[in-house]
PDB file of N, CA, C and O in Angstrom:
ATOM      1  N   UNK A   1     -16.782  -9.263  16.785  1.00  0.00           N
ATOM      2  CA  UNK A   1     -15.503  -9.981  16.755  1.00  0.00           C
ATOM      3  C   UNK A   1     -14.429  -9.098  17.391  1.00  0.00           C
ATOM      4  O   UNK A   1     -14.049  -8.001  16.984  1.00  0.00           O
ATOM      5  N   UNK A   2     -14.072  -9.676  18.306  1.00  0.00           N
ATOM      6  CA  UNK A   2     -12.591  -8.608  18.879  1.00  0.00           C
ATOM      7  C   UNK A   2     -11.518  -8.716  18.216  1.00  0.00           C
ATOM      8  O   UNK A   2     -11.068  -9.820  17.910  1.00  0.00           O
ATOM      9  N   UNK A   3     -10.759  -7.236  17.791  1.00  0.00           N
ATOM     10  CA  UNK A   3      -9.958  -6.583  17.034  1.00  0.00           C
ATOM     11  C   UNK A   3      -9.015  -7.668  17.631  1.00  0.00           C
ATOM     12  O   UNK A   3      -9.113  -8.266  18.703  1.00  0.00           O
ATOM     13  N   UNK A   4      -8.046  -7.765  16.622  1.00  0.00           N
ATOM     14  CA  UNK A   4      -6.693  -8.563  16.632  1.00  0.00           C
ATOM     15  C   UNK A   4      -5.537  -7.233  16.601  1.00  0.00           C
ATOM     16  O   UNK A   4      -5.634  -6.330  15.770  1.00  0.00           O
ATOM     17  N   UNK A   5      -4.628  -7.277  17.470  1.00  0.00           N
ATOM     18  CA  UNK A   5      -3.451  -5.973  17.657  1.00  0.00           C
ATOM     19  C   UNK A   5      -2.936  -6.276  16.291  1.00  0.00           C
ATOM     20  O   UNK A   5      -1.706  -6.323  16.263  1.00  0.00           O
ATOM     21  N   UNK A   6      -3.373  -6.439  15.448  1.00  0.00           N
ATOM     22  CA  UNK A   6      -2.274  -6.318  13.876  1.00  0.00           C
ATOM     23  C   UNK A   6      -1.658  -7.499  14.050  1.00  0.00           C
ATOM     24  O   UNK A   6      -0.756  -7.492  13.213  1.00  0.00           O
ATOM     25  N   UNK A   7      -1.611  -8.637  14.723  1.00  0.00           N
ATOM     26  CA  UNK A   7      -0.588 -10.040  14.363  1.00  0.00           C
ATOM     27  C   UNK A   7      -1.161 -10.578  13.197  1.00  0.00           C
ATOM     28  O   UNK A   7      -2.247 -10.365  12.657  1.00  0.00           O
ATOM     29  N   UNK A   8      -0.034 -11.461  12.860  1.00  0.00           N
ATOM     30  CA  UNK A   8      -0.444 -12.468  11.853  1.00  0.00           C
ATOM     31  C   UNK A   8      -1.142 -13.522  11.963  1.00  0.00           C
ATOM     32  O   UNK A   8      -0.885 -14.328  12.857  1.00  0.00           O
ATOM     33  N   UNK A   9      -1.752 -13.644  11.433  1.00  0.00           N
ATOM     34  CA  UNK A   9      -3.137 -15.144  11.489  1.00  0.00           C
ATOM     35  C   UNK A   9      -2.218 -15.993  11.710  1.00  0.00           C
ATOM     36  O   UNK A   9      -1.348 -15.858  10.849  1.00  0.00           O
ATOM     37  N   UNK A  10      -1.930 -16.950  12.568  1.00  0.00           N
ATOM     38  CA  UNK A  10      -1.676 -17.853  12.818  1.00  0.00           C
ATOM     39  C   UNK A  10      -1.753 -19.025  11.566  1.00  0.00           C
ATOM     40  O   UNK A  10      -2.431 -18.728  10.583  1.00  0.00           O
ATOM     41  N   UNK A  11      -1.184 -20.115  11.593  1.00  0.00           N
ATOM     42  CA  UNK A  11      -1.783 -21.378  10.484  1.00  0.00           C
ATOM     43  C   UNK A  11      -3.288 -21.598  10.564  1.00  0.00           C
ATOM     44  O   UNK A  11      -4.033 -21.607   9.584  1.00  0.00           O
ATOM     45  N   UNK A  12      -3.727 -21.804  12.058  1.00  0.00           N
ATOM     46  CA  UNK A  12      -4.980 -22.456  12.135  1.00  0.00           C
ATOM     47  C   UNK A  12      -6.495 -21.406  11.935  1.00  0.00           C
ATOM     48  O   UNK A  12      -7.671 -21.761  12.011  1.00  0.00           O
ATOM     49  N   UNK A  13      -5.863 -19.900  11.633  1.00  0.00           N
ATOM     50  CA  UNK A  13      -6.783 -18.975  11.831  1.00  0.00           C
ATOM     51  C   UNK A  13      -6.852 -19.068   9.851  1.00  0.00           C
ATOM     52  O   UNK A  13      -7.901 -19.212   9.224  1.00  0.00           O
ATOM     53  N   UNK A  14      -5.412 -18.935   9.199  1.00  0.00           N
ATOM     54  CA  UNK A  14      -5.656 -19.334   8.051  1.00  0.00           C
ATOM     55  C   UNK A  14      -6.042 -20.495   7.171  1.00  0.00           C
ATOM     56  O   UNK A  14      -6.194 -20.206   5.984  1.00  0.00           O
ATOM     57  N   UNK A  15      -6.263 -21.962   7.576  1.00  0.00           N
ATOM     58  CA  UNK A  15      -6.792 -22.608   7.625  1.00  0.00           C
ATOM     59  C   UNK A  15      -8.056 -22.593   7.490  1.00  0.00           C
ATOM     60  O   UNK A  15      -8.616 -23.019   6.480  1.00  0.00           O
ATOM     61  N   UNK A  16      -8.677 -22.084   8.524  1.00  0.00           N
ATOM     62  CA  UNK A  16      -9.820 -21.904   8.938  1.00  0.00           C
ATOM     63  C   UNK A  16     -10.909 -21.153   8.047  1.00  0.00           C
ATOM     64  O   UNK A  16     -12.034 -21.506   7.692  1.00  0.00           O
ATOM     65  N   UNK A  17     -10.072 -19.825   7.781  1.00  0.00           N
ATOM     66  CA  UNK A  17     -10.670 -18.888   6.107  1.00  0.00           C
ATOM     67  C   UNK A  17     -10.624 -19.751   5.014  1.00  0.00           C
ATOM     68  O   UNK A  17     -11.707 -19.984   4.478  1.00  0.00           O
ATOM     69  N   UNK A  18      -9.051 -20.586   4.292  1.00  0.00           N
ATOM     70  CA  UNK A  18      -9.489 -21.437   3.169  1.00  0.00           C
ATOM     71  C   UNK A  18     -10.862 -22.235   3.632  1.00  0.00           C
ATOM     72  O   UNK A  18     -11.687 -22.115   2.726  1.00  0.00           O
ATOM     73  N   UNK A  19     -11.245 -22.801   4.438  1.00  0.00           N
ATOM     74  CA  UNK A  19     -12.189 -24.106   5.067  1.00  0.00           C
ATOM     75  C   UNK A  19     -13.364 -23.528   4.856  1.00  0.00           C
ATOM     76  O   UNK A  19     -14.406 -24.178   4.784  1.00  0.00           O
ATOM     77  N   UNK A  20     -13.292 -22.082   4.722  1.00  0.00           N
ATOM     78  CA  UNK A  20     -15.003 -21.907   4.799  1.00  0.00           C
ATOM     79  C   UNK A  20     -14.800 -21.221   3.301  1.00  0.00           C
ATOM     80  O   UNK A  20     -15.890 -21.285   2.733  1.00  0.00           O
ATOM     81  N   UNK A  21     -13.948 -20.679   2.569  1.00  0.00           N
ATOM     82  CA  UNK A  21     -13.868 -20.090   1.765  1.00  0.00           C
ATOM     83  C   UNK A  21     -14.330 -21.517   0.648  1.00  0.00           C
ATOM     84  O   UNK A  21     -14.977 -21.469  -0.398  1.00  0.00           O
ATOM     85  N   UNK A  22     -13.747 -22.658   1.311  1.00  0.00           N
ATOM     86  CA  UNK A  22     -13.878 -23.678   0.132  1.00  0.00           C
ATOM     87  C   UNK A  22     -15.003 -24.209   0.409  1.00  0.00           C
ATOM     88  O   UNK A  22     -15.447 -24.825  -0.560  1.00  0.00           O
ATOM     89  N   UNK A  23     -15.609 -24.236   1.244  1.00  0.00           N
ATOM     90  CA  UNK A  23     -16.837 -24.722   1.452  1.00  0.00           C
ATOM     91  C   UNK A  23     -17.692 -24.103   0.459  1.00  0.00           C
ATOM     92  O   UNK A  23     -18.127 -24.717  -0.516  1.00  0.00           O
ATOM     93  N   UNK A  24     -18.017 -22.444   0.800  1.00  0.00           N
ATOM     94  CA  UNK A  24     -18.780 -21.830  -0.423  1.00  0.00           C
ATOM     95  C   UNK A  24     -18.236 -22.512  -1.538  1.00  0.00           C
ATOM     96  O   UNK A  24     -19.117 -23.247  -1.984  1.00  0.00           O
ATOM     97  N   UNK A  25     -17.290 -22.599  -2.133  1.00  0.00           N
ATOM     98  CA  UNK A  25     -17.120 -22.664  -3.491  1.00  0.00           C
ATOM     99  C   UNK A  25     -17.534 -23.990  -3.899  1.00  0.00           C
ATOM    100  O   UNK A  25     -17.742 -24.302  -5.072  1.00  0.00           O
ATOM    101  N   UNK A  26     -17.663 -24.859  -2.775  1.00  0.00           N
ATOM    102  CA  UNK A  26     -18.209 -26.546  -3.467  1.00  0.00           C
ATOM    103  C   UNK A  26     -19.663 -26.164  -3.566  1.00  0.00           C
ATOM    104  O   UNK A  26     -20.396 -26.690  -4.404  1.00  0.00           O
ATOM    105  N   UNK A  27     -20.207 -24.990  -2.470  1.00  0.00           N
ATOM    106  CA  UNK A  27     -21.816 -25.069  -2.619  1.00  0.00           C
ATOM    107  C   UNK A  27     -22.059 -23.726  -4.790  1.00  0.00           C
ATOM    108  O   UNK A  27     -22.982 -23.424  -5.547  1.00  0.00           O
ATOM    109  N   UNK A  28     -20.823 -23.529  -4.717  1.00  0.00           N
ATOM    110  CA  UNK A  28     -21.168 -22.381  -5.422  1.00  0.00           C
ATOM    111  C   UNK A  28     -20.842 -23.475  -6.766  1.00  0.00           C
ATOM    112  O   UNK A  28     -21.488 -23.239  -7.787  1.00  0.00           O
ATOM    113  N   UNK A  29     -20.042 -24.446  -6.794  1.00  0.00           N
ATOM    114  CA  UNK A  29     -19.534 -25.677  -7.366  1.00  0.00           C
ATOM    115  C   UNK A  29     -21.083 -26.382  -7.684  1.00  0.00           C
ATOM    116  O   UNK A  29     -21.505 -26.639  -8.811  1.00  0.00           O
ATOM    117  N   UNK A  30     -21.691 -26.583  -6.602  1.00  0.00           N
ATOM    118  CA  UNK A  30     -22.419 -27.743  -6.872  1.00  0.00           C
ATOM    119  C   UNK A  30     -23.606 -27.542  -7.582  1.00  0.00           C
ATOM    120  O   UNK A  30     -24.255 -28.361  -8.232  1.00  0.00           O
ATOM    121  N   UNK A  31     -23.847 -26.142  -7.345  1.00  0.00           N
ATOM    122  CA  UNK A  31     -24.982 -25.296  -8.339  1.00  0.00           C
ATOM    123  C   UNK A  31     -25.111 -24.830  -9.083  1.00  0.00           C
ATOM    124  O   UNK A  31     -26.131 -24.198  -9.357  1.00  0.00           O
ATOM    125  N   UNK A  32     -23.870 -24.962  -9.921  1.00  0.00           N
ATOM    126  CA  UNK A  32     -23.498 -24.719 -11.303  1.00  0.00           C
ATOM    127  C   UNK A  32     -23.480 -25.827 -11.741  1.00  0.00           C
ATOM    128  O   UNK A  32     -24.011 -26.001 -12.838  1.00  0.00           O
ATOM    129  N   UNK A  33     -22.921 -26.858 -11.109  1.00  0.00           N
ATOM    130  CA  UNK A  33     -23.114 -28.095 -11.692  1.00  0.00           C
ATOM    131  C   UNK A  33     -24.595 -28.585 -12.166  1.00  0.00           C
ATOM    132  O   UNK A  33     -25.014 -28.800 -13.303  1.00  0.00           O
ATOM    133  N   UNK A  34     -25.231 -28.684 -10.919  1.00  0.00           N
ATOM    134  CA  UNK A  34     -26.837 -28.962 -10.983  1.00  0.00           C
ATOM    135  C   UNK A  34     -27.302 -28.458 -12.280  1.00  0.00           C
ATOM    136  O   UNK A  34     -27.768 -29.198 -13.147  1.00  0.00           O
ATOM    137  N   UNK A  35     -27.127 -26.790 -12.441  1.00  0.00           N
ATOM    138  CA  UNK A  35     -27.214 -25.700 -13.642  1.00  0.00           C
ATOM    139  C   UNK A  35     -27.111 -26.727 -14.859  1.00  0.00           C
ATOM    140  O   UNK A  35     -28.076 -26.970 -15.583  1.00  0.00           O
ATOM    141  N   UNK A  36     -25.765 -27.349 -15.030  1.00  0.00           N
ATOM    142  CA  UNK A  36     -25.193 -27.316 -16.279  1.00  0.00           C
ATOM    143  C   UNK A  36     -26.072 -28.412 -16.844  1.00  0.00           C
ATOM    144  O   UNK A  36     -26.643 -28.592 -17.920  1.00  0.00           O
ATOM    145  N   UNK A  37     -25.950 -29.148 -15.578  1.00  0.00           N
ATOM    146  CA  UNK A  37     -26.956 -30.773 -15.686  1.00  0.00           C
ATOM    147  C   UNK A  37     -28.554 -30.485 -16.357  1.00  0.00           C
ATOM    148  O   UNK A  37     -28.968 -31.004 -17.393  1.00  0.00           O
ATOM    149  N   UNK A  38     -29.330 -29.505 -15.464  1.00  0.00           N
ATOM    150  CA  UNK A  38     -30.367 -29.111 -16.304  1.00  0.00           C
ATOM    151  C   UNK A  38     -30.060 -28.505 -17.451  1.00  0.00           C
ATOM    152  O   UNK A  38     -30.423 -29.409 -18.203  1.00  0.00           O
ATOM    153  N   UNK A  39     -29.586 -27.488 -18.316  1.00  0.00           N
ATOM    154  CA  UNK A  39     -29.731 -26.886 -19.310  1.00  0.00           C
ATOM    155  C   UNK A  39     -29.060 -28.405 -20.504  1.00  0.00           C
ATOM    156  O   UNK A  39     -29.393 -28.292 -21.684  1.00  0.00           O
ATOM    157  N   UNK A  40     -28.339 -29.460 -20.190  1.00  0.00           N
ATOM    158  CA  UNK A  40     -27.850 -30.626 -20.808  1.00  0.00           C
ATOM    159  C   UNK A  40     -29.216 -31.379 -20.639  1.00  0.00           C
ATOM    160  O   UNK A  40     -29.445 -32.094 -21.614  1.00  0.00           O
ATOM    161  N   UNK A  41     -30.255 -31.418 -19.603  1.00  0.00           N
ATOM    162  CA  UNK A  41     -31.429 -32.147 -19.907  1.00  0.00           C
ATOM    163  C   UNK A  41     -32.170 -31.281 -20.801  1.00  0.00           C
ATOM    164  O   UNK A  41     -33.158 -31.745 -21.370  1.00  0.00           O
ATOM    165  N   UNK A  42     -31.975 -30.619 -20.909  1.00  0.00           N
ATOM    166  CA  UNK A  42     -33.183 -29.519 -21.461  1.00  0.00           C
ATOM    167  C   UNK A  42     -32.997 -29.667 -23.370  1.00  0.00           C
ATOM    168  O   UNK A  42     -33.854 -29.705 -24.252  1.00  0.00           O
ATOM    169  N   UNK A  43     -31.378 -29.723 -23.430  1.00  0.00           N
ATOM    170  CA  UNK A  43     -30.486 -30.062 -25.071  1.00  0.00           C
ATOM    171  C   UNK A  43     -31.353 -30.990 -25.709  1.00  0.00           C
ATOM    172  O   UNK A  43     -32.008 -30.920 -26.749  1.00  0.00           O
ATOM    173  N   UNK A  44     -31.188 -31.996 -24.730  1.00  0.00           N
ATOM    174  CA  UNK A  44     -31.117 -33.415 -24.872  1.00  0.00           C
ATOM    175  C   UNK A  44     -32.862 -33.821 -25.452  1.00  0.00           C
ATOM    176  O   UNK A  44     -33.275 -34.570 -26.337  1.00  0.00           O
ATOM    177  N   UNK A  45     -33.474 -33.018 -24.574  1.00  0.00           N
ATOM    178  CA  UNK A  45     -35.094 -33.375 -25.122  1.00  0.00           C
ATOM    179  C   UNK A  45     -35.403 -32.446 -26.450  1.00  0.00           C
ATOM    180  O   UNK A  45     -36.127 -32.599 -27.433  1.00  0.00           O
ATOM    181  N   UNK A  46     -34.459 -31.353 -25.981  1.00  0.00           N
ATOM    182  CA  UNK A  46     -34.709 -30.564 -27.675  1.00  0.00           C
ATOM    183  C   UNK A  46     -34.382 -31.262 -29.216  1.00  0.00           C
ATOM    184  O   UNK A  46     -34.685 -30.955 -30.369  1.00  0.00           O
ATOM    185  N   UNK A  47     -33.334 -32.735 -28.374  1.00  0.00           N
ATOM    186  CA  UNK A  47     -33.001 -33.687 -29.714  1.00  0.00           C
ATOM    187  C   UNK A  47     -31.749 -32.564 -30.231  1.00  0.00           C
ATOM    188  O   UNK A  47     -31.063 -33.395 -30.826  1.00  0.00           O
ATOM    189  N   UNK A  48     -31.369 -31.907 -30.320  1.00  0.00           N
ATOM    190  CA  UNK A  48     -30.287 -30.933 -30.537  1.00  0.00           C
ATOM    191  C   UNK A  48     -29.424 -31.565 -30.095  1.00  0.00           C
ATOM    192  O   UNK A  48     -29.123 -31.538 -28.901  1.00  0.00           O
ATOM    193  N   UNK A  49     -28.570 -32.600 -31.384  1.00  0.00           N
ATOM    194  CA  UNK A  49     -27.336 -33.197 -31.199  1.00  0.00           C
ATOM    195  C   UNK A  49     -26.101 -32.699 -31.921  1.00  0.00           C
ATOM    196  O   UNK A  49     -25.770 -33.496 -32.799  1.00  0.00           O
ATOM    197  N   UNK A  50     -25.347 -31.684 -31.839  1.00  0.00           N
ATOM    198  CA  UNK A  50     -24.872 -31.273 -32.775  1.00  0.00           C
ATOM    199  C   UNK A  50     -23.968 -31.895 -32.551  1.00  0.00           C
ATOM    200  O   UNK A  50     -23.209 -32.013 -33.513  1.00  0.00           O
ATOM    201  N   UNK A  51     -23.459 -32.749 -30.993  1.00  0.00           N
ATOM    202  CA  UNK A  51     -22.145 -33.475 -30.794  1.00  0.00           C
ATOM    203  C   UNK A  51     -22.231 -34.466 -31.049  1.00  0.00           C
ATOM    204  O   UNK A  51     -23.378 -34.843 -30.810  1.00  0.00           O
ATOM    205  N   UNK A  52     -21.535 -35.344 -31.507  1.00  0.00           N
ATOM    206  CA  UNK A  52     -21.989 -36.764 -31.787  1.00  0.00           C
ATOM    207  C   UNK A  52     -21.171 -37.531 -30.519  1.00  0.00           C
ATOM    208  O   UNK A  52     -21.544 -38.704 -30.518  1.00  0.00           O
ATOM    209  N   UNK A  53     -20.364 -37.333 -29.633  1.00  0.00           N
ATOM    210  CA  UNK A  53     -19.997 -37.813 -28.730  1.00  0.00           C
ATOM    211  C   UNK A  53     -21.139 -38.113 -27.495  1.00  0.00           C
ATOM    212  O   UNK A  53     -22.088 -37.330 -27.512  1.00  0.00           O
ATOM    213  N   UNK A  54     -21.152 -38.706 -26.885  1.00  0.00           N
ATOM    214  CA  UNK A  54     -22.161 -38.902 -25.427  1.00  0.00           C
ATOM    215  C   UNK A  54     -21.232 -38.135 -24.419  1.00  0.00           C
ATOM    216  O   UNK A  54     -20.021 -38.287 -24.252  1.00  0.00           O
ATOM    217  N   UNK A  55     -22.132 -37.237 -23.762  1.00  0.00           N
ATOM    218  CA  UNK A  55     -21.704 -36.459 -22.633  1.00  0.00           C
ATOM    219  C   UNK A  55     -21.356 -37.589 -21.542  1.00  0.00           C
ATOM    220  O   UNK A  55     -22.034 -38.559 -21.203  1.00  0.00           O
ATOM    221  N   UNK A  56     -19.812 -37.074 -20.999  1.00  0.00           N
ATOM    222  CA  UNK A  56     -19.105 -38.056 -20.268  1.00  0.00           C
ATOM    223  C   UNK A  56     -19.895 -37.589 -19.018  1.00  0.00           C
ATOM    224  O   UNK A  56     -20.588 -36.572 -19.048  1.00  0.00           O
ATOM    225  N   UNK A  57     -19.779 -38.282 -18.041  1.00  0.00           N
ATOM    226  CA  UNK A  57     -20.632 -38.329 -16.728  1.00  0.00           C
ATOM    227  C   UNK A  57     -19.497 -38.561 -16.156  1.00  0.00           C
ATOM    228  O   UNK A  57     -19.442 -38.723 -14.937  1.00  0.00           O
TER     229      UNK A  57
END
């Protein structure tokens, strides 16, 4: 990557870092989610209801 003389990132150069920065975080998002979803299937067959509410979806 060629050195930048010390300027400031522009909007579209900072842009560009949130855009990928948020990208990871939906993939880092979505696999925790997946996570949470299995260890809630896993409750659920154990019959281990200690909540009496139904998990909102």
């Amino acid at each position: 990557m060629p050195k930048k003389n010390n300027r400031q990132p522009t909007m579209g150069d900072r842009i560009d870092t949130l855009e990928s920065q948020f990208g990871a975080m939906q993939i880092t998002l979505a696999s925790v989610v997946e996570q949470l979803k299995e260890m809630s299937r896993k409750m659920d067959l154990q019959g281990s209801n200690h909540n009496a509410s139904p998990a909102s979806n």
